[in-house]
N, C-alpha and C positions, 0 to 999 in steps of 0.2 A: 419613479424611484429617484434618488437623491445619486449623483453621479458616482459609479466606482474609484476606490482609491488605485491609483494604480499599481498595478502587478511587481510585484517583490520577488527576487530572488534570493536564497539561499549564500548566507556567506560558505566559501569552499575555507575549511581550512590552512588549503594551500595558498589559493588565489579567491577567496570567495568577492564575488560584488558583496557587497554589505545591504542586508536584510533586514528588514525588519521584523526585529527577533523577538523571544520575552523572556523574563526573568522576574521573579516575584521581588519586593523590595523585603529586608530585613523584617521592617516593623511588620510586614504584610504575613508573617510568621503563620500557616493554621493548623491544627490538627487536622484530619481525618475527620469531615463533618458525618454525623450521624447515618445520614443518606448514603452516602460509601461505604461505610461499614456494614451495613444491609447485606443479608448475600442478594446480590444480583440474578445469579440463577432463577431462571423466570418462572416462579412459583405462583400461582394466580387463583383467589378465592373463587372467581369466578374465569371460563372459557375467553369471556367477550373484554376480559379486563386486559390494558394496554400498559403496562409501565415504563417511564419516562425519567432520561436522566439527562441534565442539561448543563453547559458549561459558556458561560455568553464573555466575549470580548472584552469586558471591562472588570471580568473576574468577579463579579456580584454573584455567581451562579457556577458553583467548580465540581462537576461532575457531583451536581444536586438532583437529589430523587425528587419531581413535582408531580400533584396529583395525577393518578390515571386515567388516562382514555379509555375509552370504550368500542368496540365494536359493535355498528348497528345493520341493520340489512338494508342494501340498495346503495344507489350512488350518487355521488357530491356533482356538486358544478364547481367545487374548486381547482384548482390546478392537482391534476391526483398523480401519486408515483404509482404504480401497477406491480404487485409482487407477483413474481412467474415459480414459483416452487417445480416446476417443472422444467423447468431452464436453467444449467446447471453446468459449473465452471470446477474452480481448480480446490482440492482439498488443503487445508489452511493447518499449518506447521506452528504457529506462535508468532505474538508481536512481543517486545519489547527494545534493548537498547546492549551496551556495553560496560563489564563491571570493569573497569579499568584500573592500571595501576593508581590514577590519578583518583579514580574512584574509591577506589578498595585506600591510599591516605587520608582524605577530608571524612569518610565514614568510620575509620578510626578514629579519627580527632573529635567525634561524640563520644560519649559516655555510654558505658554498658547498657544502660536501659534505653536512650535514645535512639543507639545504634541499632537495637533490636526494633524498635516503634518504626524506624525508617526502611526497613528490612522489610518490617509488616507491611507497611505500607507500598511497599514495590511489589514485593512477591506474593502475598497472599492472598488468595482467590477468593476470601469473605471479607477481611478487614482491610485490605488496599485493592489495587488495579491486575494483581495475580498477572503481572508478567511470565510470559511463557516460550521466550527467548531470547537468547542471550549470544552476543558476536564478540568474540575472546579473543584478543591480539597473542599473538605466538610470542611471547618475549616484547618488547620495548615499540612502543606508537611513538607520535608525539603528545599523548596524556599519558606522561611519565611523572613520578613524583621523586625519583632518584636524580645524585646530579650528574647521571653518563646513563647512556646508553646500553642496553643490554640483549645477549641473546642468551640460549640454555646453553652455548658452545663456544664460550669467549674465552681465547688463547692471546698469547703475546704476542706483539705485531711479528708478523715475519715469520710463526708458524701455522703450522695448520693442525690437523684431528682427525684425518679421514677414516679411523676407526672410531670415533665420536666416544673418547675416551673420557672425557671433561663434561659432558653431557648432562646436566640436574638442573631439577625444576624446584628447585632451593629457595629462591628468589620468591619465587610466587607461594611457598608453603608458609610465608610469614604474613600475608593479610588477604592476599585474592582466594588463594583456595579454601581458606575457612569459610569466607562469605558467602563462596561460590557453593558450598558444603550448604551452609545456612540459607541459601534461596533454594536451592533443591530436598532442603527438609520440606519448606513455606509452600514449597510449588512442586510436586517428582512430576510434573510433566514435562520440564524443564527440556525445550531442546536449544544443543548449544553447537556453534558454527564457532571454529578456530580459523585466526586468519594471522599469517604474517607479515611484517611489515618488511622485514628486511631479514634473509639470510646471514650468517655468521660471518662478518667480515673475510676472516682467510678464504673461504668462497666463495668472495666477488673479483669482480676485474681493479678495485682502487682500494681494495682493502679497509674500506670503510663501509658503516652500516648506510650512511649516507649519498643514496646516488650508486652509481657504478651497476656493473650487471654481473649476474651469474657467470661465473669462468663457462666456457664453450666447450668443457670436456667430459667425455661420460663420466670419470673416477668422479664428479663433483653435482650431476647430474646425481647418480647414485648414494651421493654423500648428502645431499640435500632429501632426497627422498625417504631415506634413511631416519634422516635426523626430525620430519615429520612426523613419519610412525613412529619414534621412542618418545616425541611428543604425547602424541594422542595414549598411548599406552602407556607412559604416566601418569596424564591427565585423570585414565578409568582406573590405574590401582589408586591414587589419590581422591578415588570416590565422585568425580566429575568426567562421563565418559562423553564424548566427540560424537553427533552426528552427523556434523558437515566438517570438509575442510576444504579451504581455499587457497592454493600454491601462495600468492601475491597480493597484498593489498594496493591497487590504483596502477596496475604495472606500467600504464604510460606517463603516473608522473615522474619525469625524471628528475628532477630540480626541486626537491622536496627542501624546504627552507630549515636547518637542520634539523634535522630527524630523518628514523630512521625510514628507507624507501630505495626502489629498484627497477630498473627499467628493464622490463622484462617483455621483451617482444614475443607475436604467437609463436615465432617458431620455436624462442628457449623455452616460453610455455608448455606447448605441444613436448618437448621433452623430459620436461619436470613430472608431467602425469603419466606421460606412457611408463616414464623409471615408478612412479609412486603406487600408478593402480594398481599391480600385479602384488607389490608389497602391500599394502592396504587391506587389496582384498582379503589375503591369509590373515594379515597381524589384527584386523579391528572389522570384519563384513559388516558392522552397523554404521561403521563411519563412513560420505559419502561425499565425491567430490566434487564442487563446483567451482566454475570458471571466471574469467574476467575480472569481477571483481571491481567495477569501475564506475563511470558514469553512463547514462541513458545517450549520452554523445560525447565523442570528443572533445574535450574540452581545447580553446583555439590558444591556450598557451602548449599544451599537447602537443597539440598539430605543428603547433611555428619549431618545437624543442625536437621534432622529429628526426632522428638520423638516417642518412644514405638508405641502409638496409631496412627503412620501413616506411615505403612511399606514402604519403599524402598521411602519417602518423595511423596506419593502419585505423581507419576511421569506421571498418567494418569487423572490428577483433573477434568480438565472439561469434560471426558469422563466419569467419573463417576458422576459429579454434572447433565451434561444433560439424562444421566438413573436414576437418581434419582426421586423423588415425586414432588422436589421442579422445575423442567423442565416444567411444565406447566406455571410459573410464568415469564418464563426464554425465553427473546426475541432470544439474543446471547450469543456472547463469546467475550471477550476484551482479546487484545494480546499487549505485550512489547517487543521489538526486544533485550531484551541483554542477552538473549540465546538461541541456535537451529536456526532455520530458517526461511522464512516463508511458506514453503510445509509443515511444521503441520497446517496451516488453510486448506489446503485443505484436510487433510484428515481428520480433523474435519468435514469438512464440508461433506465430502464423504457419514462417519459415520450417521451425522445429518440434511439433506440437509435441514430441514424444519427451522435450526436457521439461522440467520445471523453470519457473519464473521466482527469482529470492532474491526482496531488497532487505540487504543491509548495513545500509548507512545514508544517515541526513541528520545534519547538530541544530536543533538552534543555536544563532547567532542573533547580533545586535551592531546596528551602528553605533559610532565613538558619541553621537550629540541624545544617543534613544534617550528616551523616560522608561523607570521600569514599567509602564503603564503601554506607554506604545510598543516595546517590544515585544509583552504578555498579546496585546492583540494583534499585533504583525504576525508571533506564531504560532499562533491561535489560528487565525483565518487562513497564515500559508502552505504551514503544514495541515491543517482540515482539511484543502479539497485537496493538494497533490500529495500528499502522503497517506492520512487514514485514507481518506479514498480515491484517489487518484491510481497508489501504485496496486488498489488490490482490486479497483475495475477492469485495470490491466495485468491482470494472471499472478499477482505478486502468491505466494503459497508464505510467505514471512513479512513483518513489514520493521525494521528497528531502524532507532536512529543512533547517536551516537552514547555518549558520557551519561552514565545514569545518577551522577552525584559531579557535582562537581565546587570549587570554593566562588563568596562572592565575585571572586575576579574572574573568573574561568577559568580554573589552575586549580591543581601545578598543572603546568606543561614545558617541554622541553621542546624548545620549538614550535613549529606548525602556529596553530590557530591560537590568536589571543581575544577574540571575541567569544568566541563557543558557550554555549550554555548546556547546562544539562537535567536530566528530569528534578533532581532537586538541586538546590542552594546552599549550600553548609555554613551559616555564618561563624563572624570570629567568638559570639556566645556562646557557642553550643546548643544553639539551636537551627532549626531548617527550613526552607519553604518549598511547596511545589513551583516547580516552572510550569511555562502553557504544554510542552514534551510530555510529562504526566498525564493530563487530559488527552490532549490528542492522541497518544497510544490507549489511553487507558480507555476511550471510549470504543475502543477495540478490543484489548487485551481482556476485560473485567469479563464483558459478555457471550465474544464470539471464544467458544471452547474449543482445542487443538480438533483438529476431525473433523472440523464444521467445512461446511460446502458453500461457497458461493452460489447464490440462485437469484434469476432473473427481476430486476428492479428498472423502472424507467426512472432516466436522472437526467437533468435539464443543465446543470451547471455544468460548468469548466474547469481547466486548473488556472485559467486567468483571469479568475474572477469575472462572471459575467451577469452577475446580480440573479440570477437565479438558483435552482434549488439542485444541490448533486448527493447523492446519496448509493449506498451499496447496501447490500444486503445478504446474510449468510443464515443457514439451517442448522443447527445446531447437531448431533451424535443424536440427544434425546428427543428431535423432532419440535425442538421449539425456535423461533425465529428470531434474530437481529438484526436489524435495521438500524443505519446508521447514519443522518441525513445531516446536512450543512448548509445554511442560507447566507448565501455571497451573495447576499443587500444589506447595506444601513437600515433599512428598517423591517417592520418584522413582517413575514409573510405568513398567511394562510394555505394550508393544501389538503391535501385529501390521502389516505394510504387504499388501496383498494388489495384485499385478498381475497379473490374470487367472487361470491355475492354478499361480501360484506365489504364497511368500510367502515375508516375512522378518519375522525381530523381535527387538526391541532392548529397552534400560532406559532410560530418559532420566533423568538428574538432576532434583531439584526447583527446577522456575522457571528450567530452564535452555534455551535456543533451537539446532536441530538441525538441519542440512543434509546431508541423503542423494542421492549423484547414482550412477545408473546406466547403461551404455552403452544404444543402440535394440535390440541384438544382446538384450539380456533381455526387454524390453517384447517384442522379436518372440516370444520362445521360448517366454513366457508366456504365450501365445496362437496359433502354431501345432501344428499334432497335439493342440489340447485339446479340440475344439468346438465354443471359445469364439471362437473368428477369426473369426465372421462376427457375433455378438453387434452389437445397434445399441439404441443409448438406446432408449425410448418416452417422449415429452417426457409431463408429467403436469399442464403448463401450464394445460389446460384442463378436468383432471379432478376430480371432484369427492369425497368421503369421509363415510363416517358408522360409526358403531360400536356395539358391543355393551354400553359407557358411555361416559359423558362425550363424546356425541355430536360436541358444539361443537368438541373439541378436536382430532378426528379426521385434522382438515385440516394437523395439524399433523405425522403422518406421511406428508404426500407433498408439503409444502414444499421439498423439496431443502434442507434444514438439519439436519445431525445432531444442532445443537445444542438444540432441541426435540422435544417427544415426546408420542404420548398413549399415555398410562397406564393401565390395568384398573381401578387405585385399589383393586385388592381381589388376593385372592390366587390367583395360577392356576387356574382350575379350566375342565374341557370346557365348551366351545359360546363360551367370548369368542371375538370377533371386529373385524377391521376389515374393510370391504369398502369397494373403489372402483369408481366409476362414471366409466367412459374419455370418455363421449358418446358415442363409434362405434364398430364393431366394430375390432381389432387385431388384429395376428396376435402370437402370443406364444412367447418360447423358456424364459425364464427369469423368475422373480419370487423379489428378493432382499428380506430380511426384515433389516433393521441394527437392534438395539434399543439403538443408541447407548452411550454411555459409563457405561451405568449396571448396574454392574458386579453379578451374578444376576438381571437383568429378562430375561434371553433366554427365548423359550418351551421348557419342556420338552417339548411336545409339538403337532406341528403339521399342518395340513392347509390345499394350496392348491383352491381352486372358481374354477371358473369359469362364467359363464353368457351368452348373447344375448341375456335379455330379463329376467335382474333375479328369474326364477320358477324356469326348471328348469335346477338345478344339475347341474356333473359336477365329480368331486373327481381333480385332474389326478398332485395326486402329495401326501408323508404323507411323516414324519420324525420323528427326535426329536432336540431340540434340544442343544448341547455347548456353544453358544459365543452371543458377540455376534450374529454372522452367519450366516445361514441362505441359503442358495442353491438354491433350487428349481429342477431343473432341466424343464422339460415338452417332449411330442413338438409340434411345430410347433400349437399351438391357435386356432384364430381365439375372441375372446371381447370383448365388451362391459365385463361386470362381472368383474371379482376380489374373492374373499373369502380372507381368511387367518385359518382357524379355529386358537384354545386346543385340545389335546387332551390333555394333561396336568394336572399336578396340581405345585403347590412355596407354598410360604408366602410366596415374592414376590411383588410384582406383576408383571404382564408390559407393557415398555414395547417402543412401537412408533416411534425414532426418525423412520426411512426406510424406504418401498418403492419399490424402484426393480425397473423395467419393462424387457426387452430381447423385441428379436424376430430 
């Protein structure tokens, strides 16, 4: 392969590094190609039909419908992902982004029919990407298109409202809540997360929306909690009801570059929801609240901005907010991608498995020298693997990014970010283009439907680009399957999809993002009359590995990550090995051998043992190796330990991404 470019980061609005982002060029103007318009819903003349939508790097291919694949029986020697329909992760809430004020100006500045075409084209579940949710600023972000600042409880300097008498959602009844009315025609699945950026000045300590923290006293603790639920309960008589709400947006940045923003430490946190749950739960039980609100890490302007009372910029927030008192109030945890990763949800989630995992927020952006061409495939490829699938490998139950509309310049804004891009482009004609944000949710949002279930896929890439192949996968309510893959190579790879005793295989473009959906009627077929229908995980959570070398790293074939592996480090030859140790006896039907994406590490030659007691072995079944993937199949065994010996001989090493256990 041709060497990766190197790893790009997300510009932060606040502080972002600069990204390589994208953004469509004016003349690059396009409707809604034919293929989008399609319903997507994966309707199939025939069981074994594969339908395929493809979006490639250089914009040649923009969430285009190309001919289907097929499912046939038996399996590939190419590098194969493995669907686990039986392996089964977090239920999926909606992907989309934010109708902003800045939004809900540039979509007015279309024309009645435009402005509906682009409506369609967001929200609608046949003729655009059917977004299906939506993170709604409480009063005033920095994508403001007013020229001050605003909240629902703006008084003159120097007094206050603590009966929140001045209180109306005025502001937002002249362009957001029409639109917002107008996507939930387009879409009523519509689930929407409200989030504040800043509390009502006379309720901070500097009297500005800007910076400053929460007064430290319960009258305002109360007064703020207050003034969220006459939020949310105006939100639902104005015909847009709340299912998430989040006290603070970013509460540790405190130095928000004007705009509005609040340094909200966990312990003012922790007192914002224990005052808000109790009221909450009476005035709206559908609205529900989650925490933080933040980055995947600290981010190290955070940490340096840190004050006295929150050592080392409390680096472990939501870890402490969900040990806290206020965690019974506390559905999940809201994450922003412009620092760390997203393998902190999963060890949140590790930690707390009984919360939900919800991102929402990450902009495209662009550096000042981009082309629109480079920044279209900078977030095209940055957001494909850490966001569509990055944050929802890792428990994400939501995936949005930021501005769902925004003008050529990035704006308006009032403050904050002046690079930001958003799902579309509004230019000075009146007309629009898609950004790369569009695809990248859209090749989530069109096909995976609210209710849909993550289930088990082997995925070989990274979020730092490691030229190989990363992909998710989700079950649909109606039993049909999406599949989401991403090749982070320049050039185009080949692989294999394997469900159960069938398979399919494709080419994928280089750096280009894929959605495959098939009806339940193939998932079934795939599995019955094979002998694989009764096939069930064997979790390996608990087991342990050692090897024939590089001991240490051994653990790294029964991670459930295809994306690592341990290696021979040396060239095939008889007696390598890995062997695992279950803890207890199992009963066993099959033991599959993935040596991951690293194209001739498959064993030439091989043999599965089993044992009770680690000493007298019995050798259950022998092969010789063709492909990636190895499928052992054995007669019903009870066994303890597994070994999978080398019996061959090749001048590769032999690498051992995954072994995966079924009984």
């Amino acid at each position: 392969m041709t060497s990766p470019p190197p790893p790009t980061t997300p510009r932060h609005p606040r502080r972002r590094a600069a990204a390589a982002g994208t953004a469509l060029a004016a003349s690059a103007a396009l409707a809604l190609t034919p293929a989008l318009a399609a319903d997507a819903h994966p309707g199939h003349a025939s069981s074994d039909d594969v339908r395929v939508w493809v979006t490639t790097p250089d914009g040649a291919q923009r969430l285009a419908e190309q001919a289907p694949t097929r499912f046939t029986t038996g399996s590939s020697t190419r590098t194969t992902i493995t669907i686990d329909p039986a392996t089964t992760y977090q239920t999926m809430d909606g992907f989309g982004g934010a109708l902003t004020d800045s939004t809900a100006a540039v979509l007015y500045q279309l024309s009645p029919a435009e402005r509906t075409k682009a409506m369609r084209d967001l929200f609608s579940p046949t003729d655009g990407i059917g977004v299906s949710f939506l993170r709604q600023p409480v009063g005033s972000s920095d994508f403001t298109a007013t020229s001050e600042h605003y909240t629902y409880d703006d008084v003159a300097p120097g007094q206050t409202d603590l009966g929140l008498e001045h209180f109306t959602i005025a502001h937002d009844e002249k362009q957001i809540l029409p639109l917002l009315r107008q996507a939930k025609k387009l879409n009523p699945a519509i689930k929407v997360v409200a989030t504040p950026w800043s509390p009502p000045a006379w309720m901070k300590t500097n009297d500005s929306l800007v910076g400053g923290r929460l007064k430290d006293d319960p009258a305002y603790y109360d007064a703020y909690a207050r003034y969220l639920v006459k939020y949310v309960k105006a939100y639902a008589a104005a015909g847009v009801p709340i299912d998430y709400l989040t006290v603070q947006n970013e509460p540790q940045n405190r130095t928000p570059s004007a705009y509005p923003g609040t340094d909200m430490g966990v312990k003012q946190e922790e007192k914002v929801i224990e005052a808000l749950g109790p009221l909450l739960k009476k005035a709206s039980p559908r609205t529900k609240i989650l925490g933080y609100d933040h980055n995947w890490s600290t981010h190290p302007n955070d940490a340096a901005s840190a004050p006295p009372d929150e050592p080392g910029g409390e680096t472990d927030y939501p870890y402490q907010l969900l040990d806290s008192p206020a965690a019974k109030w506390i559905t999940g945890t809201a994450y922003h991608c412009y620092s760390g990763d997203p393998s902190a949800q999963t060890a949140l989630h590790d930690a707390h498995p009984d919360k939900g995992i919800y991102f929402t927020e990450c902009s495209g952006s662009h550096g000042a020298d981009d082309t629109p061409a480079q920044y279209f495939r900078g977030t095209l490829t940055w957001h494909a693997r850490t966001i569509t699938i990055g944050t929802t490998r890792n428990w994400a139950k939501t995936v949005a990014d930021w501005n769902l509309a925004l003008d050529d310049d990035g704006g308006p804004h009032l403050g904050g970010c002046d690079t930001c891009t958003g799902f579309l482009a509004v230019h000075p004609d009146g007309t629009y283009s898609e950004n790369a944000e569009y695809y990248t949710i859209g090749h989530l949002s069109k096909f995976v439907k609210q209710g849909a279930v993550r289930i088990g896929s082997t995925s070989f890439g990274t979020t730092g680009w490691n030229g190989q192949l990363m992909d998710v996968a989700f079950r649909n309510p109606d039993g049909s399957t999406a599949l989401v893959v991403h090749n982070e190579n320049d050039d185009p790879r080949s692989f294999a999809v394997a469900v159960g005793s069938r398979t399919f295989e494709y080419t994928l473009p280089g750096g280009a993002l894929a959605t495959f959906t098939w009806p339940a009627s193939a998932t079934r077929g795939a599995f019955l009359g094979s002998g694989l229908s009764g096939l069930v995980p064997v979790s390996l959570a608990h087991a342990t590995a050692t090897a024939s070398s590089a001991p240490d790293d051994a653990k790294l074939a029964i991670d459930a990550d295809a994306s690592t592996r341990w290696s021979s480090g040396a060239a095939q030859a008889p007696g390598q090995y890995v062997q695992l140790d279950l803890g207890k006896v199992t009963e066993l039907r099959r033991v599959a051998v993935d040596a991951g994406d690293n194209l001739g590490d498959y064993p030439r030659g091989w043999a599965v043992s089993t044992s009770l007691d680690g000493t007298h072995w019995t050798t259950k079944a022998t092969g010789s190796g063709t492909g990636q993937l190895v499928n052992a199949d054995l007669r019903l065994t009870l066994a303890r330990y597994v070994k999978i010996t080398q019996t061959g001989t090749s001048g590769s090493w032999w690498s051992v991404a995954d072994v995966r256990l079924y009984r």
